[in-house]
N, CA, C and O atoms as a Tinker XYZ file with bonds, in Angstrom:
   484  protein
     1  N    102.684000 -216.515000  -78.244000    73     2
     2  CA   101.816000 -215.348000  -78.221000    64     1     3
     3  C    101.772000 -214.746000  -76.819000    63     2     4     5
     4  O    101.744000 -215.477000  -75.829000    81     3
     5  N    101.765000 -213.579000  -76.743000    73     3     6
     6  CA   101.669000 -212.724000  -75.022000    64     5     7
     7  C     99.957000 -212.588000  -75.122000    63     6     8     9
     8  O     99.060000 -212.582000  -75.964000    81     7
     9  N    100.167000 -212.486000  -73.663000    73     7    10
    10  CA    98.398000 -212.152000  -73.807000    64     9    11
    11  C     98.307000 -210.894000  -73.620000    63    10    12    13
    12  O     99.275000 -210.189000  -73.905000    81    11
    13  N     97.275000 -210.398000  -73.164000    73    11    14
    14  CA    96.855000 -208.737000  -72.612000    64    13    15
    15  C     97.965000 -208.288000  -71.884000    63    14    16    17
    16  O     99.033000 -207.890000  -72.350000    81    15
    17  N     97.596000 -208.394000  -70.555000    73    15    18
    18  CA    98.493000 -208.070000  -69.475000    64    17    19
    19  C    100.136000 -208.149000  -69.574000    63    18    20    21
    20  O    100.842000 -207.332000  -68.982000    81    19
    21  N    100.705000 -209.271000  -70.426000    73    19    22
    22  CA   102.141000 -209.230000  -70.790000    64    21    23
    23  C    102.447000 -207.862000  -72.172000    63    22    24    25
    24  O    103.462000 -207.263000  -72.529000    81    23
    25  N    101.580000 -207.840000  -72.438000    73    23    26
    26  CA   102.068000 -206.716000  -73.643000    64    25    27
    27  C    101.803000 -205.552000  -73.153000    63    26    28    29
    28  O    102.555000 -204.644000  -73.507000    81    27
    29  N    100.652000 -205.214000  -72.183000    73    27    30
    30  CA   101.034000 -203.769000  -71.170000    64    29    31
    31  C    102.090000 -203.999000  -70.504000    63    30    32    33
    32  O    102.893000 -203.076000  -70.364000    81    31
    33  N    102.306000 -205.040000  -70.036000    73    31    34
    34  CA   103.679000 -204.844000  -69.481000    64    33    35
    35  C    104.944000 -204.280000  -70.099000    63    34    36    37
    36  O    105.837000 -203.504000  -69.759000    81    35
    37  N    104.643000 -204.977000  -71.102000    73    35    38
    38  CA   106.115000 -204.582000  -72.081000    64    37    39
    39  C    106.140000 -203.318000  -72.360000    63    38    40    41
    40  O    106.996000 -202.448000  -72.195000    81    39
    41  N    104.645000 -203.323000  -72.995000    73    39    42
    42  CA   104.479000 -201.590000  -73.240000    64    41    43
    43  C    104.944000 -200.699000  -72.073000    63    42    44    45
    44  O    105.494000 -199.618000  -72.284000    81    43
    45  N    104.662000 -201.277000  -70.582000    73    43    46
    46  CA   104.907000 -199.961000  -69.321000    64    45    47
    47  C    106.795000 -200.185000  -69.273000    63    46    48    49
    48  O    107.558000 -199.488000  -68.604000    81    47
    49  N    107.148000 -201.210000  -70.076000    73    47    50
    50  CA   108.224000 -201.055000  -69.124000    64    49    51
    51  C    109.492000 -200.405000  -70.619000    63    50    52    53
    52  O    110.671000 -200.084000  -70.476000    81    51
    53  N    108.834000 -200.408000  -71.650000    73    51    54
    54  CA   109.585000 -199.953000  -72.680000    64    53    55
    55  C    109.707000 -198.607000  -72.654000    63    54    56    57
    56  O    110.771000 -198.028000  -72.873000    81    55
    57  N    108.282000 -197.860000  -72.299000    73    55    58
    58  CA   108.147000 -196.342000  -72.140000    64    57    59
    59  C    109.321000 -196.029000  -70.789000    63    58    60    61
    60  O    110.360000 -195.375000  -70.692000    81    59
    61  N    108.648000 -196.735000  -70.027000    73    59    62
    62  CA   109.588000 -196.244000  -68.827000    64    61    63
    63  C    110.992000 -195.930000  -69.142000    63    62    64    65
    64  O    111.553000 -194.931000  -68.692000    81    63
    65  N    111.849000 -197.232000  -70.315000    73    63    66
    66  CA   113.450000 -197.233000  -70.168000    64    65    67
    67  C    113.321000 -195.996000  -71.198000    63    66    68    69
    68  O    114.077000 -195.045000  -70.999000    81    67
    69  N    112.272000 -195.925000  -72.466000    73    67    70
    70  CA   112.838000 -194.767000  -72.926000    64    69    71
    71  C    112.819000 -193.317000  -72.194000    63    70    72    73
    72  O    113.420000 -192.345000  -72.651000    81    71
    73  N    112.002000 -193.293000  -70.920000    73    71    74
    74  CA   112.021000 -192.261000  -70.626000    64    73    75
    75  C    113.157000 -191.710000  -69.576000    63    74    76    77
    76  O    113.630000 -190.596000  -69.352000    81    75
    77  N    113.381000 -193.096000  -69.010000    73    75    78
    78  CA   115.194000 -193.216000  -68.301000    64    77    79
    79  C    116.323000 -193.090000  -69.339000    63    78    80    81
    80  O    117.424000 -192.626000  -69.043000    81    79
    81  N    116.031000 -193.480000  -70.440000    73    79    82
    82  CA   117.541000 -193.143000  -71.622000    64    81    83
    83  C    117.376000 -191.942000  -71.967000    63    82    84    85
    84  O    118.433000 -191.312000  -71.969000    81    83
    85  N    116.015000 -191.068000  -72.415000    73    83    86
    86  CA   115.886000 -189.548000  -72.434000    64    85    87
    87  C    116.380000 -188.836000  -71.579000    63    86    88    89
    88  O    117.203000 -187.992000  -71.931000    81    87
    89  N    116.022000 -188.972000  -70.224000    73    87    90
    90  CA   116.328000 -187.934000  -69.582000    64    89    91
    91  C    118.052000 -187.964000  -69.113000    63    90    92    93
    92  O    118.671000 -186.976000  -68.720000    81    91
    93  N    118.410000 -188.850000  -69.214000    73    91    94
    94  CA   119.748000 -189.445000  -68.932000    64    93    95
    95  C    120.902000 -188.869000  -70.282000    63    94    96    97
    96  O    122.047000 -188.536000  -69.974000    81    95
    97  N    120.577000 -188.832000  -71.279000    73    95    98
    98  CA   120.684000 -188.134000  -72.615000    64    97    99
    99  C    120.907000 -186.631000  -72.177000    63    98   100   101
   100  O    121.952000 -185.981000  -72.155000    81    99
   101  N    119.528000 -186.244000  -71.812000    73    99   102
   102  CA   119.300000 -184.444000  -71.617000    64   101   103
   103  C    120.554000 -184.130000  -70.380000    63   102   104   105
   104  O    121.288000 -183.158000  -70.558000    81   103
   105  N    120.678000 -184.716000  -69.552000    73   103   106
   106  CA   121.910000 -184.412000  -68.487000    64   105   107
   107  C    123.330000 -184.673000  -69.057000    63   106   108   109
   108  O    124.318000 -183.991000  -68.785000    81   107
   109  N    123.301000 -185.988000  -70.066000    73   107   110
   110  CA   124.785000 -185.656000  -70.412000    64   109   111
   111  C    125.003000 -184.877000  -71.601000    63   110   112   113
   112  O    126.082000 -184.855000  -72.192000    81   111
   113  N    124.113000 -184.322000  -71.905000    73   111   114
   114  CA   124.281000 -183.090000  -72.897000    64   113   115
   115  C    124.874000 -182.288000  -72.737000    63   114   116   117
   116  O    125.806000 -182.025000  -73.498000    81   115
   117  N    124.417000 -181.171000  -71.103000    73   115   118
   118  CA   125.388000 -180.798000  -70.535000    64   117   119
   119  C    126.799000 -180.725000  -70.565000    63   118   120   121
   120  O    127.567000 -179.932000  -71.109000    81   119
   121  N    127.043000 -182.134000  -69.577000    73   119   122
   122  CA   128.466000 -182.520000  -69.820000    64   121   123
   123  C    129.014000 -182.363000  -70.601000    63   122   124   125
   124  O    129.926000 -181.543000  -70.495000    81   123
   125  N    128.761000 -183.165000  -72.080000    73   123   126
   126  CA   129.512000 -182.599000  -73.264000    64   125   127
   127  C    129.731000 -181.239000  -73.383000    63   126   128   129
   128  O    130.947000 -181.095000  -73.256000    81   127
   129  N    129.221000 -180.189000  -73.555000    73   127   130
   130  CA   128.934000 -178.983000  -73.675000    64   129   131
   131  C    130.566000 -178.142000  -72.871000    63   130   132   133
   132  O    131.559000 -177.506000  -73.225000    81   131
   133  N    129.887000 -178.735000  -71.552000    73   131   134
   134  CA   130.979000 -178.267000  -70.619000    64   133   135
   135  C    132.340000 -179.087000  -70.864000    63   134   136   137
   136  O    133.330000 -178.357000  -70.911000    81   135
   137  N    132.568000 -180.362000  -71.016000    73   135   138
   138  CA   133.822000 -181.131000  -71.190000    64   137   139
   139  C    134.566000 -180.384000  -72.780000    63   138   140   141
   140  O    135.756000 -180.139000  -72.980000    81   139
   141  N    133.503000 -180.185000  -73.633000    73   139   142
   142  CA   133.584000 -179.577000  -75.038000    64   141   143
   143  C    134.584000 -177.872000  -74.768000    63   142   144   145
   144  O    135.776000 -177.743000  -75.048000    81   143
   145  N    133.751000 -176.845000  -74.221000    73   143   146
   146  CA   134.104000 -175.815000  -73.711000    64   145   147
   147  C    135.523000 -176.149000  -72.846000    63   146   148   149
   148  O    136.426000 -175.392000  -73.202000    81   147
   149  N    135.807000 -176.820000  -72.109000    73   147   150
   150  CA   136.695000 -176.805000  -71.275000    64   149   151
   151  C    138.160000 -177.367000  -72.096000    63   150   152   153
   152  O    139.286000 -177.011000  -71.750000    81   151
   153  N    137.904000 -178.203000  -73.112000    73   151   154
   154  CA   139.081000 -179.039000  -73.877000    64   153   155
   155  C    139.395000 -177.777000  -75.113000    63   154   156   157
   156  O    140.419000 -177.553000  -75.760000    81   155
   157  N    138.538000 -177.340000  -75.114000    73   155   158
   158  CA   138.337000 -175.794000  -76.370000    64   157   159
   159  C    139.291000 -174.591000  -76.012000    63   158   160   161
   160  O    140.073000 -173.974000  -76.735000    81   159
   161  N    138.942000 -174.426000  -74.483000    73   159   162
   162  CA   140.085000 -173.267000  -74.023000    64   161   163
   163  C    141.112000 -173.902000  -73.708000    63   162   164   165
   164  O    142.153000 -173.336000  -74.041000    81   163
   165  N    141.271000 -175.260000  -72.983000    73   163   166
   166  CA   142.582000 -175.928000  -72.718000    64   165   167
   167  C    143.570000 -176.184000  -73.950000    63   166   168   169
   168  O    144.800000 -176.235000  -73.918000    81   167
   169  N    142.597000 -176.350000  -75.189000    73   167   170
   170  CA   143.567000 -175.897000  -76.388000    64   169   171
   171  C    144.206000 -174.684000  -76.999000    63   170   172   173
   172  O    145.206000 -174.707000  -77.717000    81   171
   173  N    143.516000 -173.610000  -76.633000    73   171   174
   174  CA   143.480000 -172.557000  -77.231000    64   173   175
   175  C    144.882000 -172.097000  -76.053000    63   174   176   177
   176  O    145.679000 -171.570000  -76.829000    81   175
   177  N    145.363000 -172.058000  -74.999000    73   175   178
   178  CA   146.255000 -171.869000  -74.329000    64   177   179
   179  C    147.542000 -172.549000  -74.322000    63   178   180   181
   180  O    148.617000 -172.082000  -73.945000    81   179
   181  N    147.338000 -173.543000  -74.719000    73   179   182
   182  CA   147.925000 -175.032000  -74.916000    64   181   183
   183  C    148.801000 -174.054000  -76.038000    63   182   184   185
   184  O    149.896000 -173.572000  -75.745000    81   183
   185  N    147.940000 -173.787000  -77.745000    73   183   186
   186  CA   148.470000 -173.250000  -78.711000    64   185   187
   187  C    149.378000 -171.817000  -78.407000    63   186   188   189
   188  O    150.332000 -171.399000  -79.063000    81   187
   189  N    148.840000 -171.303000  -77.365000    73   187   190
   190  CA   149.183000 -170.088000  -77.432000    64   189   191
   191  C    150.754000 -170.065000  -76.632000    63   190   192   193
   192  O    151.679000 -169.330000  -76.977000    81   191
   193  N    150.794000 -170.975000  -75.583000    73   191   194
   194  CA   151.913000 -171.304000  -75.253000    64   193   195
   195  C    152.999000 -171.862000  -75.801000    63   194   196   197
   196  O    154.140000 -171.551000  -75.460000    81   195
   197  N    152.666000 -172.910000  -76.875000    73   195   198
   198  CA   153.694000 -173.721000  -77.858000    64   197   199
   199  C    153.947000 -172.347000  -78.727000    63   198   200   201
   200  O    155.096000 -172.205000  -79.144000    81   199
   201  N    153.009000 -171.342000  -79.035000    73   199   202
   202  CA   153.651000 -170.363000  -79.948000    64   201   203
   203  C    154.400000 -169.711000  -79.349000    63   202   204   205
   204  O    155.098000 -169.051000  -80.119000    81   203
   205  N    154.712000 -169.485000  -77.925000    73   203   206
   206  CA   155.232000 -168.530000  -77.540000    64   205   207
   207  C    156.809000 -168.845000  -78.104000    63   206   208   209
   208  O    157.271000 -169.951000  -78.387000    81   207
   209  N    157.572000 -167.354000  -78.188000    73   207   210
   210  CA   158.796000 -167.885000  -78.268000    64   209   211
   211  C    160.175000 -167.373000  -77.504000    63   210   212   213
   212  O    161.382000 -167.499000  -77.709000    81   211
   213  N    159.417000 -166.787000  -76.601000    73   211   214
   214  CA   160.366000 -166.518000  -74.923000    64   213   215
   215  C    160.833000 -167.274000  -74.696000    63   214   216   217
   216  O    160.351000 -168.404000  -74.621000    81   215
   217  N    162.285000 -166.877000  -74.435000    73   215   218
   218  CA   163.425000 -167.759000  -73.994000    64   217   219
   219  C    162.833000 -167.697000  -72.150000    63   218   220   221
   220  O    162.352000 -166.652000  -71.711000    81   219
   221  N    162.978000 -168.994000  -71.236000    73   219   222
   222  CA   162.197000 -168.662000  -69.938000    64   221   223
   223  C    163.695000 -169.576000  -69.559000    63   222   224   225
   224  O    164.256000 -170.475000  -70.185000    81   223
   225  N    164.023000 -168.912000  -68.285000    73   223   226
   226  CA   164.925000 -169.754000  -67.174000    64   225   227
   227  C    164.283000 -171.052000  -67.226000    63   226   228   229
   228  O    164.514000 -171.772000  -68.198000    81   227
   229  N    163.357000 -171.519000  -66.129000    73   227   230
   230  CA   163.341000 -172.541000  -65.979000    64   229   231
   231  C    161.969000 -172.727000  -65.937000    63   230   232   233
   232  O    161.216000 -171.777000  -66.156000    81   231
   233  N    161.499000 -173.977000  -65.648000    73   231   234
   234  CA   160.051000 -174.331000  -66.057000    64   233   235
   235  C    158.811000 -173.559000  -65.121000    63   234   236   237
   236  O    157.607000 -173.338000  -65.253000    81   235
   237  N    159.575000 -173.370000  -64.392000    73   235   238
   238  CA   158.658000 -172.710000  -63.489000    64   237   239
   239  C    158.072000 -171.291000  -63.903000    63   238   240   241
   240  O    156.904000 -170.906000  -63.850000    81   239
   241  N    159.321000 -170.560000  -64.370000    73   239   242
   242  CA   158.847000 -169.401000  -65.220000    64   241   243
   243  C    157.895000 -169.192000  -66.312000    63   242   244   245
   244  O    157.343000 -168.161000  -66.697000    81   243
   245  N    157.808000 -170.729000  -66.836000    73   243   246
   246  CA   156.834000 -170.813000  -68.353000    64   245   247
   247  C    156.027000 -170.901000  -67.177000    63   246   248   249
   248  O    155.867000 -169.743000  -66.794000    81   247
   249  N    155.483000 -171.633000  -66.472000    73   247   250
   250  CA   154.231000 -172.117000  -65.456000    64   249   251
   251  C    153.585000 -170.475000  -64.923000    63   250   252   253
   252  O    152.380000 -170.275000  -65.077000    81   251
   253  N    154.253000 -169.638000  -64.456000    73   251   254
   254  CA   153.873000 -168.224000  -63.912000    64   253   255
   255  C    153.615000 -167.888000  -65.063000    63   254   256   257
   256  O    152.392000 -167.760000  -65.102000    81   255
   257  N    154.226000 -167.573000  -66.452000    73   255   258
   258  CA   153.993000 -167.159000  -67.813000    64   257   259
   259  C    152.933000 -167.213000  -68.414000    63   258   260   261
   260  O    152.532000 -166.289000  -69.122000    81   259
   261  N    152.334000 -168.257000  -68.241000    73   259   262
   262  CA   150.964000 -168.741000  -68.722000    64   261   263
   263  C    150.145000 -169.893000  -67.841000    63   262   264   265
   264  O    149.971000 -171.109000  -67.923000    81   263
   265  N    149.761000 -168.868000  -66.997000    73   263   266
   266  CA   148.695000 -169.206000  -65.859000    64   265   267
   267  C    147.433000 -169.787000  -66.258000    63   266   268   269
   268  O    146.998000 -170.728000  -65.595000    81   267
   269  N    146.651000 -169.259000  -67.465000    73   267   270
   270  CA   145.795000 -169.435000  -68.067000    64   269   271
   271  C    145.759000 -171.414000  -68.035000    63   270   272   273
   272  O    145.210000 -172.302000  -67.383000    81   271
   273  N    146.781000 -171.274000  -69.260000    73   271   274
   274  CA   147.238000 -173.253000  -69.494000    64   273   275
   275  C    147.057000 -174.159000  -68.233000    63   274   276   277
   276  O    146.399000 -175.198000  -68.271000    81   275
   277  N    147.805000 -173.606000  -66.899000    73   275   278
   278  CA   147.940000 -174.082000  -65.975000    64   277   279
   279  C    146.577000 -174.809000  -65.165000    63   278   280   281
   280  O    146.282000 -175.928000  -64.743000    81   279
   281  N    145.941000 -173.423000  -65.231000    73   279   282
   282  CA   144.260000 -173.625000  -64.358000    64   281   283
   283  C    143.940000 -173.834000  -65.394000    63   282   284   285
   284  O    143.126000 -172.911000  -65.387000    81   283
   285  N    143.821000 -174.273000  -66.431000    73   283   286
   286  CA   142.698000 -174.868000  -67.537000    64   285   287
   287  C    143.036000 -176.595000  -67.630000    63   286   288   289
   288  O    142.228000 -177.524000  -67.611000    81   287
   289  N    144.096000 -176.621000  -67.704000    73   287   290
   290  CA   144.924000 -177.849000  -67.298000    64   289   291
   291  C    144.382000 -178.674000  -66.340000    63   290   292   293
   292  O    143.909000 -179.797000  -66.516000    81   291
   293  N    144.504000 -177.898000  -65.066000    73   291   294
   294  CA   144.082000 -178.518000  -63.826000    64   293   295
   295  C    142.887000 -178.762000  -63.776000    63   294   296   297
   296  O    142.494000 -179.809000  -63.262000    81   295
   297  N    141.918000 -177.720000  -64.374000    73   295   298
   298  CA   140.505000 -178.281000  -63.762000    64   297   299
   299  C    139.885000 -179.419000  -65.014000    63   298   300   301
   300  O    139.027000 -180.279000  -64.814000    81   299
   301  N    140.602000 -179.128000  -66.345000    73   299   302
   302  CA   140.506000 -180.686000  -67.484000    64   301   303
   303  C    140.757000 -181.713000  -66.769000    63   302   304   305
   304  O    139.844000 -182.522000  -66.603000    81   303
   305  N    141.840000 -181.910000  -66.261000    73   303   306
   306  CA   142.110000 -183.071000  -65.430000    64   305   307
   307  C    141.425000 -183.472000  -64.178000    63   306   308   309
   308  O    141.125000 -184.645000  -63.960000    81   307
   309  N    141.213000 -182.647000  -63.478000    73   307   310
   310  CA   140.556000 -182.986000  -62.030000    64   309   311
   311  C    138.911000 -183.142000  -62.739000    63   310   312   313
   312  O    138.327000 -183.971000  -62.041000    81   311
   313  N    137.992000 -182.650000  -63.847000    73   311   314
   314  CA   136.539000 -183.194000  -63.845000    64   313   315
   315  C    137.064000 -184.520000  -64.737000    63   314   316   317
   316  O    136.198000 -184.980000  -65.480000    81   315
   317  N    138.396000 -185.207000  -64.760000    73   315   318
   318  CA   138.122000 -186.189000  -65.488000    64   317   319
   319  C    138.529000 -187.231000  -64.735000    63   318   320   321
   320  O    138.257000 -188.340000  -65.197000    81   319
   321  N    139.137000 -187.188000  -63.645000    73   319   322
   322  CA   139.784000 -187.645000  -62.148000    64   321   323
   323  C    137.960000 -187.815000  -61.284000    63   322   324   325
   324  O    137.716000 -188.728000  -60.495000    81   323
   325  N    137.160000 -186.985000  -61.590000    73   323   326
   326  CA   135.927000 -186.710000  -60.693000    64   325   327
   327  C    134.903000 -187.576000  -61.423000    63   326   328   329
   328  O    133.802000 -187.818000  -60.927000    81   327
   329  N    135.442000 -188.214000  -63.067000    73   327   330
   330  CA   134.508000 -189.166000  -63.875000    64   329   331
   331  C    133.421000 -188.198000  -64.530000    63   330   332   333
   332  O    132.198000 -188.208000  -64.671000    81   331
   333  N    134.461000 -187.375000  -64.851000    73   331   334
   334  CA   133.156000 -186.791000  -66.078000    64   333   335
   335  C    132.548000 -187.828000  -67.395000    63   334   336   337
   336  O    131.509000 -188.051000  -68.016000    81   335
   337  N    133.908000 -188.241000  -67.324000    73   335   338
   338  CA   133.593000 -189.782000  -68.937000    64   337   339
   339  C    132.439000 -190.293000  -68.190000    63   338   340   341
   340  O    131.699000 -190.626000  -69.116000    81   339
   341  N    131.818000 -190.565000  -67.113000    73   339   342
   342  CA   130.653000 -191.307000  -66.679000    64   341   343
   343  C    129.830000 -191.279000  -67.131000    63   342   344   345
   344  O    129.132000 -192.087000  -67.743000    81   343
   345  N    129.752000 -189.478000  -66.684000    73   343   346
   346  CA   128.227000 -188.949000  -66.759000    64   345   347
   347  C    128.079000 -188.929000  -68.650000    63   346   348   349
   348  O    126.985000 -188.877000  -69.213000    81   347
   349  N    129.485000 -188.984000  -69.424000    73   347   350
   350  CA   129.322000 -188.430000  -70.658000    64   349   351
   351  C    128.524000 -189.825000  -71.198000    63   350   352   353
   352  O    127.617000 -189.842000  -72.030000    81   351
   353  N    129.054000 -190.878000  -70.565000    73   351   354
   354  CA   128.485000 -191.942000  -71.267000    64   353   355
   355  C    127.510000 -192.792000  -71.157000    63   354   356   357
   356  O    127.248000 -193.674000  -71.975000    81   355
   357  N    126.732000 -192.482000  -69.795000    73   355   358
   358  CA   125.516000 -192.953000  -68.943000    64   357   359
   359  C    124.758000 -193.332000  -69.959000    63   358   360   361
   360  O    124.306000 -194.456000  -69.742000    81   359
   361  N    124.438000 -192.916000  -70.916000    73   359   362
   362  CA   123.113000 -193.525000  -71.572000    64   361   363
   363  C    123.507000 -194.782000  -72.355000    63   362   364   365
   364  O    122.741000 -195.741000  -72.447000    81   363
   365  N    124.977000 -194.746000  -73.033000    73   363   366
   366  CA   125.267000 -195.916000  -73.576000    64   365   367
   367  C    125.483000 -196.830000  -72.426000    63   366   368   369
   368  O    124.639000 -197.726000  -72.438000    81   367
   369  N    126.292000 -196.913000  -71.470000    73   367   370
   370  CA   126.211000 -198.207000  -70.576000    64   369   371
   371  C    124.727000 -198.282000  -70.130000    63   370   372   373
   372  O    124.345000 -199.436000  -70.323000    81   371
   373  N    123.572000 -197.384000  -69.524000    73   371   374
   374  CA   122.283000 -197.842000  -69.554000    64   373   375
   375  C    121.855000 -198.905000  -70.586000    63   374   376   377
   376  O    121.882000 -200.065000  -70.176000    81   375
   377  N    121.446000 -198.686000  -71.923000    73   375   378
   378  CA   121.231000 -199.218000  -73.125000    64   377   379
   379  C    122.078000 -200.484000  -73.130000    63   378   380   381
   380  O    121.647000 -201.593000  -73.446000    81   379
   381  N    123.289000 -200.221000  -72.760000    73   379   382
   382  CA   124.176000 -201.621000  -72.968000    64   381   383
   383  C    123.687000 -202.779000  -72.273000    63   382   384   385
   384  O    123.249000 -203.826000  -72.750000    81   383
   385  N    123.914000 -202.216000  -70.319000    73   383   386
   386  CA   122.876000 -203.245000  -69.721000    64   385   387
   387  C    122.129000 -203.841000  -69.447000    63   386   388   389
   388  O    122.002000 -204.874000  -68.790000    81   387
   389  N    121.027000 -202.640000  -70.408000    73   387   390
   390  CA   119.393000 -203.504000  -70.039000    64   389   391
   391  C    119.475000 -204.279000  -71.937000    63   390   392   393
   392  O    118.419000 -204.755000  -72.354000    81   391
   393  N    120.285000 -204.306000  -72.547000    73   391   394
   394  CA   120.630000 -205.097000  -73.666000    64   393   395
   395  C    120.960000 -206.964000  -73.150000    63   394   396   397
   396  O    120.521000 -208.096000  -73.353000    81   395
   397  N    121.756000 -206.420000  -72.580000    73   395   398
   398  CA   122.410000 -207.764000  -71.701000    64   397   399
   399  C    121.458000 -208.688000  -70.947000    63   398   400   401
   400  O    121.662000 -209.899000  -71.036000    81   399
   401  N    119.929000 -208.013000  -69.845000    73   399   402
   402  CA   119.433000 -209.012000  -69.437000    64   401   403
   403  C    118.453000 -209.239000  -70.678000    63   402   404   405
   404  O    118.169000 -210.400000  -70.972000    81   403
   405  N    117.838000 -208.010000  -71.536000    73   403   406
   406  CA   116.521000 -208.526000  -72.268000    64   405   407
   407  C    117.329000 -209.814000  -73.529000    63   406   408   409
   408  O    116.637000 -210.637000  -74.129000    81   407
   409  N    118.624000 -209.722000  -73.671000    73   407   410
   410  CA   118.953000 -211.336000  -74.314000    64   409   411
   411  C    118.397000 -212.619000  -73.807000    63   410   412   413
   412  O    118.276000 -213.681000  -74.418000    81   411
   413  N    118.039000 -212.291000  -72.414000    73   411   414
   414  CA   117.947000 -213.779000  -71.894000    64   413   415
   415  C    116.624000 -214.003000  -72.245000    63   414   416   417
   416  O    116.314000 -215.194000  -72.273000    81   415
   417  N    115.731000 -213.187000  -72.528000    73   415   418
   418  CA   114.278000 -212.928000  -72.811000    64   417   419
   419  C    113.646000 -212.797000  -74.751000    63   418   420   421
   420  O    112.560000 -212.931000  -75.316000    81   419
   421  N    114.559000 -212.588000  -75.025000    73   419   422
   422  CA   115.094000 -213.309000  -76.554000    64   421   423
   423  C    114.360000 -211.482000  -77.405000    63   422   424   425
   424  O    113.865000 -211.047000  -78.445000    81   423
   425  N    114.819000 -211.025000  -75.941000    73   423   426
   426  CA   114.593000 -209.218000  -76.554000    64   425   427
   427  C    115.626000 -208.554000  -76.739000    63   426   428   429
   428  O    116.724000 -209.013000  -76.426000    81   427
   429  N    115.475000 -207.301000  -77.303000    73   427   430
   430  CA   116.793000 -205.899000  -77.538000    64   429   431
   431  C    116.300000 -204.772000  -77.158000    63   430   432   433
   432  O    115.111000 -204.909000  -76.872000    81   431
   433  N    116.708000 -203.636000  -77.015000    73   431   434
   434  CA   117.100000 -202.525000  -77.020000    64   433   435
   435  C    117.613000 -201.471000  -77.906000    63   434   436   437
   436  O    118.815000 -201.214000  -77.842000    81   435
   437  N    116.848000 -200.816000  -78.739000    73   435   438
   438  CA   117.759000 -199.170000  -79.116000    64   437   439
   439  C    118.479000 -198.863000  -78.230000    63   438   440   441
   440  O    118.700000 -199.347000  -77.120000    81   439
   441  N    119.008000 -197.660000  -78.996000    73   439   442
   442  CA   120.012000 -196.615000  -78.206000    64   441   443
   443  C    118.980000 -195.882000  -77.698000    63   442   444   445
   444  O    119.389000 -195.396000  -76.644000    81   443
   445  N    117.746000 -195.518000  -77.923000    73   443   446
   446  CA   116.781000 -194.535000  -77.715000    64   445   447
   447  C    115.609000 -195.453000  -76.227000    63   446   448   449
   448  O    114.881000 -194.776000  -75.502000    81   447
   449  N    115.688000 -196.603000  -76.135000    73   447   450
   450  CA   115.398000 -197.458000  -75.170000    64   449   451
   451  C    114.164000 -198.122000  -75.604000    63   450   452   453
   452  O    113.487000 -198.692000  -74.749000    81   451
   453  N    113.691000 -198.116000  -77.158000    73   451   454
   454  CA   113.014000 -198.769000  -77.179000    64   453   455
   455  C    112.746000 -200.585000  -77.907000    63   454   456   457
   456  O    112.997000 -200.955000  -79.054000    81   455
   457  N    112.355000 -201.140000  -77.126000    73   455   458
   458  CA   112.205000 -202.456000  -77.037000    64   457   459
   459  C    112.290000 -203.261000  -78.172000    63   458   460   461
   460  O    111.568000 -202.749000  -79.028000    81   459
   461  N    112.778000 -204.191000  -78.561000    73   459   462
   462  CA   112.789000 -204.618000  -80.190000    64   461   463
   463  C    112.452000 -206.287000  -79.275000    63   462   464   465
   464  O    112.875000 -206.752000  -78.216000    81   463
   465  N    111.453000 -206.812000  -80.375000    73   463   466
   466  CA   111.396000 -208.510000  -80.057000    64   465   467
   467  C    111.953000 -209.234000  -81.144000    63   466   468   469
   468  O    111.686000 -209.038000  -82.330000    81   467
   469  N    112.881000 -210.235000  -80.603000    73   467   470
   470  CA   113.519000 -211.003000  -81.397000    64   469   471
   471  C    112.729000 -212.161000  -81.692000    63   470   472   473
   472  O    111.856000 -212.314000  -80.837000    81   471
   473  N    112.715000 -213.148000  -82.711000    73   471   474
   474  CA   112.308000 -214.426000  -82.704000    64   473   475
   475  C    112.448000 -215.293000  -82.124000    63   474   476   477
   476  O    113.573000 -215.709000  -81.845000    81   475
   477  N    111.063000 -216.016000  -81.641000    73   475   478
   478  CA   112.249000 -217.512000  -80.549000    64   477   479
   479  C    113.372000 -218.457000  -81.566000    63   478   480   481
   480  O    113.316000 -218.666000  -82.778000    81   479
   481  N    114.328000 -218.889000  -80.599000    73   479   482
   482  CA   115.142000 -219.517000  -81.308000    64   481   483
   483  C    114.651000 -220.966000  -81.433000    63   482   484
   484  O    115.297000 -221.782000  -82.091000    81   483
């Protein structure tokens, strides 16, 4: 049995993680949004280039040809070089880790951060 003071505890510290997995959520929302938008036009150029059907000298000419592909290309790659997957996934490795110590405590975790008690073993 917990007494008083251990179950405010639990209570302060369950609110707290859900309110660290919320707001952590609301920022990589964002991200998606933008990683979403950015893989959206990097396709849409991507297509428009495989349709093309200009005979081009050499590769360099397709590259000047469709500039668009190029800088959409580059900056897909460089926010994913910069760890956009991070920020996309922050709330699941949060949730994952504080999963990992509350085992030793014979507790869990939602995805949403709130506290589940397991049975003693």
């Amino acid at each position: 049995m917990m007494n008083r003071e251990q179950a405010e505890d639990l209570k302060a510290f369950e609110q707290r993680l859900t309110e660290c997995v919320a707001h952590i959520k609301g920022q990589s929302r964002k991200w998606i949004a933008l990683l979403s938008m950015l893989s959206i036009c990097t396709a849409a150029f991507v297509i428009n280039w495989w349709m093309d059907s200009t005979h081009y000298e050499t590769y360099w000419d397709v590259l000047v040809a469709h500039k668009g592909m190029v800088i959409m290309t580059v900056v897909l790659f460089s926010f994913y070089v910069c760890g956009i997957l991070d920020k996309y996934t922050a709330p699941q490795i949060v949730t994952s880790r504080c999963r990992k110590v509350l085992h030793d405590y014979n507790m869990s975790c939602d995805d949403h951060g709130k506290v589940i008690l397991k049975r003693p073993r």
